[in-house]
C-alpha positions as CSV (number, residue, x, y, z in Angstrom):
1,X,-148.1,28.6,22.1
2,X,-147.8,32.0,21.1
3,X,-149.8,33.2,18.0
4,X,-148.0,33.4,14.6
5,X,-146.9,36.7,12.9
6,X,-146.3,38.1,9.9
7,X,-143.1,37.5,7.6
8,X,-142.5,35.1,5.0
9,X,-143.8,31.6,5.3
10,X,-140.0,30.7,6.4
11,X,-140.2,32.9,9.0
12,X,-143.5,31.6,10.0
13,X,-142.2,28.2,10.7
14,X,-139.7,29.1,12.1
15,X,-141.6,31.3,14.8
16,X,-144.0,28.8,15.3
17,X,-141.7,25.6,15.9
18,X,-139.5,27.7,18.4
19,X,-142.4,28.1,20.8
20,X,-142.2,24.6,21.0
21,X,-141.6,23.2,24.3
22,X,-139.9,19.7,25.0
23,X,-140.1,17.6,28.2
24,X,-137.2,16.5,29.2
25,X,-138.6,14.5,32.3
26,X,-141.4,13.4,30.5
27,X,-142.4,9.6,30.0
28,X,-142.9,10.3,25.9
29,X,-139.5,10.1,23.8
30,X,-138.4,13.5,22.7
31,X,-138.6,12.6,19.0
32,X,-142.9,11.5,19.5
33,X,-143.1,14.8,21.2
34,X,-141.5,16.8,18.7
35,X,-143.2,14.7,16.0
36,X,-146.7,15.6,17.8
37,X,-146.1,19.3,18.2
38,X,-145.0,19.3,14.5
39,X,-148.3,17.2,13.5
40,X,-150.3,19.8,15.3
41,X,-148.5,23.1,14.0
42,X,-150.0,22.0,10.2
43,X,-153.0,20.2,11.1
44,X,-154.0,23.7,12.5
45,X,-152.3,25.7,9.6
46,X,-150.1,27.5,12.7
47,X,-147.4,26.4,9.8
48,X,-149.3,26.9,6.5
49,X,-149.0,24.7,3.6
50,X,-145.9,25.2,1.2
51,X,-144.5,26.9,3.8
52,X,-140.5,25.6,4.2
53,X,-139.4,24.2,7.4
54,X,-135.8,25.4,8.9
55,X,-133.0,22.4,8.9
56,X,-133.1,19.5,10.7
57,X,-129.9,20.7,11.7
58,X,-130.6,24.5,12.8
59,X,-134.3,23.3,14.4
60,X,-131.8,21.1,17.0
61,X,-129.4,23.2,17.8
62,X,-132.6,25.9,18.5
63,X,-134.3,23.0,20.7
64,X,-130.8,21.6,22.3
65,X,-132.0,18.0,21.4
66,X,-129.9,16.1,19.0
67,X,-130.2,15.9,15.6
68,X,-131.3,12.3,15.3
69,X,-134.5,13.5,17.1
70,X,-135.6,16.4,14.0
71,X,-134.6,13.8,11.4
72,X,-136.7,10.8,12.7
73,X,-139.5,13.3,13.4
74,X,-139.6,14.9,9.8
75,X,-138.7,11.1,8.5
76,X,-142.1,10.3,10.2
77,X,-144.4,13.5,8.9
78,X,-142.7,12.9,5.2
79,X,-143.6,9.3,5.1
80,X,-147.2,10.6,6.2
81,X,-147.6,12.7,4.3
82,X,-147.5,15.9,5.7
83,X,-143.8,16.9,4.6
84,X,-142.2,16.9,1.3
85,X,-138.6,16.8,0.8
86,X,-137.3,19.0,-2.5
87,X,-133.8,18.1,-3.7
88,X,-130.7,20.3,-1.9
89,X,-133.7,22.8,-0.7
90,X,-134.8,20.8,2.9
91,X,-138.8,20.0,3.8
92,X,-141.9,21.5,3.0
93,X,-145.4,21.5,4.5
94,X,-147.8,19.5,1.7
95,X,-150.3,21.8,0.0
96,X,-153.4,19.7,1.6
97,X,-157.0,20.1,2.6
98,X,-157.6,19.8,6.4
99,X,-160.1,19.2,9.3
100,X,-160.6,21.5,11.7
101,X,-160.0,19.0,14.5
102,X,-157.0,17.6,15.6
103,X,-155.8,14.7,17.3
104,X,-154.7,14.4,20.9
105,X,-150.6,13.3,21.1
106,X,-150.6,9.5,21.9
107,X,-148.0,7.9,24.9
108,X,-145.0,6.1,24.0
109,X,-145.1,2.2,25.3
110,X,-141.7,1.3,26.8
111,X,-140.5,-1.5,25.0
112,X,-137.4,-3.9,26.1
113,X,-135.9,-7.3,24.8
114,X,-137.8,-10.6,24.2
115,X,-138.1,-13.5,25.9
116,X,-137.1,-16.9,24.5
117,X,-139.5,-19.4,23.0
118,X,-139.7,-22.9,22.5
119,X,-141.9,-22.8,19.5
120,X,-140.2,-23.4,15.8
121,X,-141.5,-22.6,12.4
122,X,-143.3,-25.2,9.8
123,X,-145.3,-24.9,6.9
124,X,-144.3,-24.4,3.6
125,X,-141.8,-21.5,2.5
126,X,-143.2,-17.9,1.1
127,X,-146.8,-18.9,2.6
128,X,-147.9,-15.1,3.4
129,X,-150.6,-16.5,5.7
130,X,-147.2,-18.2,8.1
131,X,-146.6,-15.8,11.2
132,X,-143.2,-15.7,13.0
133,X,-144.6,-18.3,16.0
134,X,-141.0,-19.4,17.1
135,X,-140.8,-15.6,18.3
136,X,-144.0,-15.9,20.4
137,X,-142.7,-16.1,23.9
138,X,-145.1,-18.8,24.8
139,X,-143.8,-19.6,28.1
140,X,-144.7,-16.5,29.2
141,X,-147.8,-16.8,27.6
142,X,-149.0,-19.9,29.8
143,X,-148.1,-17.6,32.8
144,X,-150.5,-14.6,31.2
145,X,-153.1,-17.1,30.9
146,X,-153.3,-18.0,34.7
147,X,-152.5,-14.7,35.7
148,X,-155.6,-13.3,33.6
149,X,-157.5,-15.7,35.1
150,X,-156.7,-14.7,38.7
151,X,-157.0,-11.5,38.4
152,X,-160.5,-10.9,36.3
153,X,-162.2,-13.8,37.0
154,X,-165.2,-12.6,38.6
155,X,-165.7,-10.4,35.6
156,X,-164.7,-13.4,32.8
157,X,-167.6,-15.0,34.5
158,X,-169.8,-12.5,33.0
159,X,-171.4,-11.5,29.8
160,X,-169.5,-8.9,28.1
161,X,-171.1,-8.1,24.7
162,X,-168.4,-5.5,24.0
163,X,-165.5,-7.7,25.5
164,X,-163.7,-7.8,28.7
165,X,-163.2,-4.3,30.7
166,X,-159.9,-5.2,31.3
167,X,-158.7,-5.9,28.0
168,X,-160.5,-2.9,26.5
169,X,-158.7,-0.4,28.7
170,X,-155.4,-1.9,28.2
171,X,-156.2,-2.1,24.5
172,X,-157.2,2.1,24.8
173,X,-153.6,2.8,25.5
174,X,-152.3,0.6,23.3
175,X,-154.0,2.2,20.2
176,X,-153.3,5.7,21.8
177,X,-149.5,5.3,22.0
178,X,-149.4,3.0,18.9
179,X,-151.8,4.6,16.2
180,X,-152.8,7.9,18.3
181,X,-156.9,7.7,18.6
182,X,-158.5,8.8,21.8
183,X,-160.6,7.0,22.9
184,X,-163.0,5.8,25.5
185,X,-163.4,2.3,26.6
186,X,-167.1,2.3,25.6
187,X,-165.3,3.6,21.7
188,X,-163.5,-0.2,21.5
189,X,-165.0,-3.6,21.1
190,X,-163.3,-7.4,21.0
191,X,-164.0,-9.5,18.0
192,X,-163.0,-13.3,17.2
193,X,-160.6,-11.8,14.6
194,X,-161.2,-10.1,11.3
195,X,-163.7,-12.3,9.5
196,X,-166.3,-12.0,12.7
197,X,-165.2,-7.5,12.5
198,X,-166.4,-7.7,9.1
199,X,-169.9,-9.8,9.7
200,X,-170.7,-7.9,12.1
201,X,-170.5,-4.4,10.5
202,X,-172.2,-5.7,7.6
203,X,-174.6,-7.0,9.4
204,X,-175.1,-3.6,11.7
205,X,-175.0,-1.7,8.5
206,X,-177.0,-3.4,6.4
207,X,-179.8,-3.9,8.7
208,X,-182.5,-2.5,6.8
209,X,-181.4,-3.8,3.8
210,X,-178.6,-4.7,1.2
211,X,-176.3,-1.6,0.6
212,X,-173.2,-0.7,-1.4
213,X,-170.1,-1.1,0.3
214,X,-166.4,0.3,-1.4
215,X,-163.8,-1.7,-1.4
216,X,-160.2,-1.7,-2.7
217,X,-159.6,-3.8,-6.5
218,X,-157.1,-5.2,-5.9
219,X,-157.9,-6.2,-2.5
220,X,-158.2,-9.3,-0.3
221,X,-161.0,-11.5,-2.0
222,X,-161.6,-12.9,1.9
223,X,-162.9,-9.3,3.3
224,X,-165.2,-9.1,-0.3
225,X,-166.7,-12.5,0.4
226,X,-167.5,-11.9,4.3
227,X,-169.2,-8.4,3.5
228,X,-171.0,-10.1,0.3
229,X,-172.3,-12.6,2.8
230,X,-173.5,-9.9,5.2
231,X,-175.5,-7.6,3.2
232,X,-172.9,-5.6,1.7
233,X,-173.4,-4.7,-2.6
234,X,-169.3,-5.4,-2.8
235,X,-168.1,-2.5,-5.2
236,X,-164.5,-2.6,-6.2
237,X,-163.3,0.1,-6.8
238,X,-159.7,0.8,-8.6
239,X,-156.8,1.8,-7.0
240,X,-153.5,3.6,-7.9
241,X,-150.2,4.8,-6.6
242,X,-151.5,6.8,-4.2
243,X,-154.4,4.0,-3.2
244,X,-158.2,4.0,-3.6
245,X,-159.3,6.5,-6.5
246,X,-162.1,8.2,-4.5
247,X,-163.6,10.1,-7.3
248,X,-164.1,6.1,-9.2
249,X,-165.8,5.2,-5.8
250,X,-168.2,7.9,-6.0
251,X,-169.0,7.4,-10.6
252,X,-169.7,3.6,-9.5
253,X,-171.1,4.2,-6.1
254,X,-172.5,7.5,-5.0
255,X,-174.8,5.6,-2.6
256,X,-172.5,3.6,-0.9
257,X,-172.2,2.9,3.0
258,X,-169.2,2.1,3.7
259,X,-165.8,2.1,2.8
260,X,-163.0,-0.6,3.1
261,X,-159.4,0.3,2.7
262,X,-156.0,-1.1,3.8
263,X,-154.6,2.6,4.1
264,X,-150.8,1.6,6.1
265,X,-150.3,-0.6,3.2
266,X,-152.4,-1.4,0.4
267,X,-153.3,-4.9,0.1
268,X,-151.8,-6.2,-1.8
269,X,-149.7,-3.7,-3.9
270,X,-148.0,-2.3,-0.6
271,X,-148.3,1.5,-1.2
272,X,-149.9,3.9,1.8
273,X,-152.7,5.6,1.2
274,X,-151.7,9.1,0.4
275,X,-152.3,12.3,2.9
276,X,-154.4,14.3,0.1
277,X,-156.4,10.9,-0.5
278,X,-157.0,10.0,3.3
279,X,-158.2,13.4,3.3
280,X,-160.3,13.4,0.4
281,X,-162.1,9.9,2.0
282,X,-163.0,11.6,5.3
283,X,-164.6,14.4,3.4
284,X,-166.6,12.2,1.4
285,X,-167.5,10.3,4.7
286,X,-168.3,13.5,6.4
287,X,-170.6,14.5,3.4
288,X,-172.7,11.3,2.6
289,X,-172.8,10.1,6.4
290,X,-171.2,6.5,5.2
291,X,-168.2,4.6,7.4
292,X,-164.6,4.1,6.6
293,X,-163.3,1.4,7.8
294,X,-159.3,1.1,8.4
295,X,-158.4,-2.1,8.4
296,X,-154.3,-2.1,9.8
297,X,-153.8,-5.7,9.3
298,X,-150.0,-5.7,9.7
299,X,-149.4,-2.0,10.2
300,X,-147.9,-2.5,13.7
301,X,-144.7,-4.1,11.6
302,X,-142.9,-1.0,10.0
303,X,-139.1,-0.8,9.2
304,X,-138.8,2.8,8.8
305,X,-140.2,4.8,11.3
306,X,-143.1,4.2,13.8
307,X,-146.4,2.8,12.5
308,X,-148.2,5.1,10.4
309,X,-151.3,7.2,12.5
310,X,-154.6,5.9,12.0
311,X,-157.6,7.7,9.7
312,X,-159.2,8.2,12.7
313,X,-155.9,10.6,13.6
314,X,-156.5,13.1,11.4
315,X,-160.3,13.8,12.2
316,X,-161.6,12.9,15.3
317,X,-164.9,13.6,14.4
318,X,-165.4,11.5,11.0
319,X,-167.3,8.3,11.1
320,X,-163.9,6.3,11.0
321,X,-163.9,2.1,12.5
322,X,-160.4,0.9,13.0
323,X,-159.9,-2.7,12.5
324,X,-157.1,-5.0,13.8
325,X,-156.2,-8.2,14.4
326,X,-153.9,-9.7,17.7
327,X,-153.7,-13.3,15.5
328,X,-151.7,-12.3,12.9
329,X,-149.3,-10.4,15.2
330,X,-149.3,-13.9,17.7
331,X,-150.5,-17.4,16.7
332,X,-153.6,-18.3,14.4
333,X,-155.1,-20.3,16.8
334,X,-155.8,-17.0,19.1
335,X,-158.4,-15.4,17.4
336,X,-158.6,-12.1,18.7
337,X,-159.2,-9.0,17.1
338,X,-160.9,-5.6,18.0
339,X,-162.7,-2.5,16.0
340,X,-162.9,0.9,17.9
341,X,-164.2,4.1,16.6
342,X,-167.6,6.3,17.8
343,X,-169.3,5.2,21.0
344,X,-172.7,4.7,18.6
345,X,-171.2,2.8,16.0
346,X,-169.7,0.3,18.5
347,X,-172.9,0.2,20.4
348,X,-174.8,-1.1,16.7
349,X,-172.0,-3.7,16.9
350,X,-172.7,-4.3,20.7
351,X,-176.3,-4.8,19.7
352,X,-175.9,-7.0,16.6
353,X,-173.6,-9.6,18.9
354,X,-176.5,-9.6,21.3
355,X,-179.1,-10.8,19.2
356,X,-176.7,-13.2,17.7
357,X,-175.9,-14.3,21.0
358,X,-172.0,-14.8,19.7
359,X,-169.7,-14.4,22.4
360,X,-165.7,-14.0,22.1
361,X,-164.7,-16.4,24.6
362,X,-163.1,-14.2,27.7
363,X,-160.1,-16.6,29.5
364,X,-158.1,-15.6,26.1
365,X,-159.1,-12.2,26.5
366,X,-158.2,-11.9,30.4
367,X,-154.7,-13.2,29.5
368,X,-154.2,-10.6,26.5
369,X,-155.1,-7.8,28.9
370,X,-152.3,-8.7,31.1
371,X,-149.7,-9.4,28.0
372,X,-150.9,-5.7,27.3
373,X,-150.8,-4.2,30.4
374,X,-147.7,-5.8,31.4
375,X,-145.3,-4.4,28.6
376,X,-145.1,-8.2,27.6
377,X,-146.9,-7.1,24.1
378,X,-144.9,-4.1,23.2
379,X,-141.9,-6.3,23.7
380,X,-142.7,-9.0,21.1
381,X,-144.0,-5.9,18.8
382,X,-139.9,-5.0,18.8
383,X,-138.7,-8.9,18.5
384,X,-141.2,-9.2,15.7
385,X,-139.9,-5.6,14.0
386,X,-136.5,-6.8,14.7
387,X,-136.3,-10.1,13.2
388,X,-138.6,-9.3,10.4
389,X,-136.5,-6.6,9.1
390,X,-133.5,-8.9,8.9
391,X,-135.7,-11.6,7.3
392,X,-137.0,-8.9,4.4
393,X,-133.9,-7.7,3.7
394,X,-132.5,-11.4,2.9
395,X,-135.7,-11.7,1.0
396,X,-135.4,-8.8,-1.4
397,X,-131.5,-8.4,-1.3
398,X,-131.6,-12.4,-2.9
399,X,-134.3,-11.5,-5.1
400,X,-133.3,-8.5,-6.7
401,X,-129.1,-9.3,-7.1
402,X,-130.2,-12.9,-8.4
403,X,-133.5,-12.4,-10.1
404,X,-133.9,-8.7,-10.6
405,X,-134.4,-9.4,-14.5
406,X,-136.9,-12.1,-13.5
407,X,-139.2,-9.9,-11.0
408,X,-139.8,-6.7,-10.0
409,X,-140.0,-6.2,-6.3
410,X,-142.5,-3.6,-5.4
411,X,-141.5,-1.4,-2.4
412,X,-142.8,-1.6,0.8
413,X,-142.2,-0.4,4.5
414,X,-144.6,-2.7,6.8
415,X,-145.6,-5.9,6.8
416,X,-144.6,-9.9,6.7
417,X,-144.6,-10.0,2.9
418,X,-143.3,-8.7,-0.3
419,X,-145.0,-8.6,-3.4
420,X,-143.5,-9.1,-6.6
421,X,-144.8,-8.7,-10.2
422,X,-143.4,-10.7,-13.0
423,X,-141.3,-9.6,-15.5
424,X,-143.8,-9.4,-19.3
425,X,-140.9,-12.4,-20.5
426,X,-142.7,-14.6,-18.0
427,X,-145.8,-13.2,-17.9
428,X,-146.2,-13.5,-21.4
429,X,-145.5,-17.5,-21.2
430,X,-147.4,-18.8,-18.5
431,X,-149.6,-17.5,-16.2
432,X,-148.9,-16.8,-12.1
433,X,-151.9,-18.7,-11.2
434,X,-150.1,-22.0,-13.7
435,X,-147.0,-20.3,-11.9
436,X,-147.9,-21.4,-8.3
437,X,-149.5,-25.0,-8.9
438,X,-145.9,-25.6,-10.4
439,X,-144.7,-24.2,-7.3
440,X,-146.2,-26.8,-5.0
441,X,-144.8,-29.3,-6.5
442,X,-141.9,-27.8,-5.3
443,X,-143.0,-27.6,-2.0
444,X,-143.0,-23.4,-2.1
445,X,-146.5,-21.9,-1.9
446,X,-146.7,-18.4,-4.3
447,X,-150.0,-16.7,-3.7
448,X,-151.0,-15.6,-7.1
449,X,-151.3,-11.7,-7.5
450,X,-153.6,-11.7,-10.0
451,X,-156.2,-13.3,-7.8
452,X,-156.4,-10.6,-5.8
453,X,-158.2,-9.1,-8.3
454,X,-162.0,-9.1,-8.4
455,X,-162.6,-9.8,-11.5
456,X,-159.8,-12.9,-10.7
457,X,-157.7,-11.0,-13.8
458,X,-155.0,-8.2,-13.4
459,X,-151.3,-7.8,-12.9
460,X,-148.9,-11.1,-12.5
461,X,-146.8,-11.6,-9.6
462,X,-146.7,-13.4,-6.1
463,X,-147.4,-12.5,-2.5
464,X,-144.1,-13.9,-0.7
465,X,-144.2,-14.3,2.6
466,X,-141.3,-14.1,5.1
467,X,-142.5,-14.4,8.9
468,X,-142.1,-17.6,9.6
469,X,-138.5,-18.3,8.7
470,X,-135.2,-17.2,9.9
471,X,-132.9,-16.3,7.4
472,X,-130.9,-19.5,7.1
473,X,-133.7,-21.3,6.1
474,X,-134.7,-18.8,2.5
475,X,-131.6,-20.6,1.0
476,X,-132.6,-23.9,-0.2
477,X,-136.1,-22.2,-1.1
478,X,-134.9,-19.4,-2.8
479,X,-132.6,-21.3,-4.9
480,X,-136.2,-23.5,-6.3
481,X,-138.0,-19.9,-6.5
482,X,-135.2,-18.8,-8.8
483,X,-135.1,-22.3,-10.7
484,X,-138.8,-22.0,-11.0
485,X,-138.7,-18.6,-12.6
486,X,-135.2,-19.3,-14.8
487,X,-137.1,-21.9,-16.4
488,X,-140.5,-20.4,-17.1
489,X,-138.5,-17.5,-18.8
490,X,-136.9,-20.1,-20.9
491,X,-140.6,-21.7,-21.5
């Protein structure tokens, strides 16, 4: 690209997005390309910060692409954090502090229409731990399963302290296209699922002794309790609307290790973790040598836009771990999860499963390779986004046009369940933990928001979860939700 000149920061932009080049024939959508060239103009200040971006409108005509590509691509770097919109004057560049580094562009997956399954849904309504198993295409599944077999059995044979080959390669490209780290296949290692990520970087950093570890109040009191089992000093740390208050970490903390947070969407209150915060973390990683660790557990399940990039995005170089799991996306019963980040950090994972001797069994892993590698993933990613979407939106419409003076539903743009705080008339009556044991005997589960808490004490409200029910099926359960709350404001 050429170099920019001088003018007025308009002009600049301008300049500097008209040297972009879009390919046509290339395997990448237009709009990821666009979006990537964009990303790259600010995170290496071609386009400066407060600097105004030309329309939507007058940036496609100037690229011949239509306009649904520029909207969806400066819908994307807005809900990032790298755009803000001003009222009747278009999009800005955010005034933010950035690395020198930037990432490489990821690879769009082709996605196409799911297959039918013969599973249905049980358990009990608004259960956020439910997944959406009657969309699993579990036919195809069995098929994976033999398949993965065939075709890397000599290696499933073998010990693989970092987890299959085959799975880590496909999962590379996965994570490139999906959350846009680069990495290596030596940068990626398969866990049994969540709990066994945590326990092992506990374990790997706290091997010469207890240390602090950062994490998110509110947060998920199952993450607190693995690290606090592992030789992690849990410190929570509070959070606001634009997610962990770094500068609290660091008063209650200086020392600390490491760093949980739930950056896509903050567990539980639902808000991302702001650009000028993710920012301010990595610096404070960069400084003190500690680890951030992303945990994306339902990231992959956004309603507007694509799934938000990864920490590890926006500085290649920081000491960044991102966590997932495959279970929640799938069926409980898989347990399958991964954490990938720099090649010596995974090799101090590598070295603590050794000694433990703790092996993630392979056959499971052999078939998820192929479910990768085989586009079979990427299409139950869009069956899930699909179905989920219609699910919320019964979910919240009901809620707020029949209970609006009853909750509040906080808002939220990923996920497989809403969280709702209670109105003070309720709140002020009974408690949401006295709430929820009312609420069984209903046959409804409401996760208590409060609990989420460390000190077991904060805001009242419920985690509802949706996944596992079609829409025709909220009816009945709504209505006793709505009972529930009518007569707890009545007392």
């Amino acid at each position: 690209m050429d170099e920019r000149v001088s003018g007025t920061p308009e002009s600049d932009a301008t300049i500097a997005l008209l040297s972009v080049t879009l390919d046509r024939k290339g395997a990448q959508p237009l709009v990821r390309q666009l979006y990537h060239h964009l990303r790259e103009l600010i995170l290496t200040r071609r386009i400066a910060p407060g600097a105004r971006l030309p329309s939507t409108r007058k940036l496609s005509r100037e690229l011949a692409v239509s306009r649904t590509v520029t909207l969806e691509a400066f819908g994307q770097l807005t809900a990032e954090g790298f755009l803000e919109t001003r009222l009747g004057s278009g999009h800005y560049v955010a005034q933010l502090r950035l690395p020198q580094a930037s990432p490489t562009p990821g690879i769009a997956a082709a996605i196409d229409a799911p297959e039918d399954s013969i599973w249905s849904a049980t358990g009990r309504p608004f259960d956020p731990s439910w997944q959406a198993v009657e969309l699993f295409p579990s036919q195809l599944w069995g098929r994976m399963l033999g398949r993965g077999w065939r075709r890397h059995q000599a290696s499933a044979l073998e010990r693989h302290w970092l987890g299959l080959p085959a799975l880590r390669s496909a999962l590379v490209e996965h994570l490139r296209a999906l959350r846009g780290v680069a990495l290596g296949p030596d940068q990626v290692m398969i866990t049994a699922g969540m709990v066994d990520t945590l326990a092992l970087v506990g374990r790997a950093v706290s091997k010469d002794g207890e240390v602090d570890g950062w994490v998110e109040d509110p947060g998920l009191g199952t993450s607190r309790q693995v690290l606090g089992r592992n030789g992690i000093r849990v410190v929570p740390v509070p959070v606001d609307a634009d997610g962990l208050r770094i500068e609290e970490g660091e008063r209650l903390a200086p020392d600390a290790a490491l760093a949980l947070v739930t950056p896509t969407r903050q567990f539980p209150l639902g808000m991302p973790l702001s650009l000028p915060r993710r920012l301010a973390l990595l610096e404070w990683a960069r400084r003190t040598g500690a680890i951030v660790l992303d945990d994306d557990y339902d990231g992959e399940i956004r309603f507007a836009g694509r799934p938000l990039q990864s920490l590890a995005s926006l500085d290649p170089a920081a000491r960044v771990l991102t966590l997932g799991s495959f279970s929640k996306l799938t069926f409980a019963g898989l347990r399958l999860g991964y954490v990938a980040g720099p090649a010596d950090l995974i090799a101090r994972l590598a070295e603590c499963r050794r000694t433990s001797y703790s092996l993630v069994p392979t056959p499971a892993q052999a078939a998820f390779a192929e479910f990768i590698a085989t586009g079979a993933f990427a299409r139950h990613l869009r069956a899930l986004r699909s179905n989920l979407t219609r699910r919320r939106l019964v979910l919240v419409e009901t809620l707020q046009r029949e209970a609006g003076d009853l909750v509040d539903v906080l808002p939220q743009e990923v996920g497989m369940h809403v969280t709702v705080r209670l109105a003070d008339a309720i709140a002020k009556r009974i408690s949401d933990v006295a709430l929820s044991e009312r609420a069984a005997a209903e046959g409804l589960v409401l996760l208590p928001l409060s609990g989420q808490y460390a000190a077991g004490t904060g805001e009242c409200g419920f985690l509802l979860g949706y996944a596992g029910w079609a829409e025709a099926e909220f009816g009945d359960a709504l209505e006793r939700l709505i009972g529930l709350l009518r007569s707890a404001q009545r007392g």
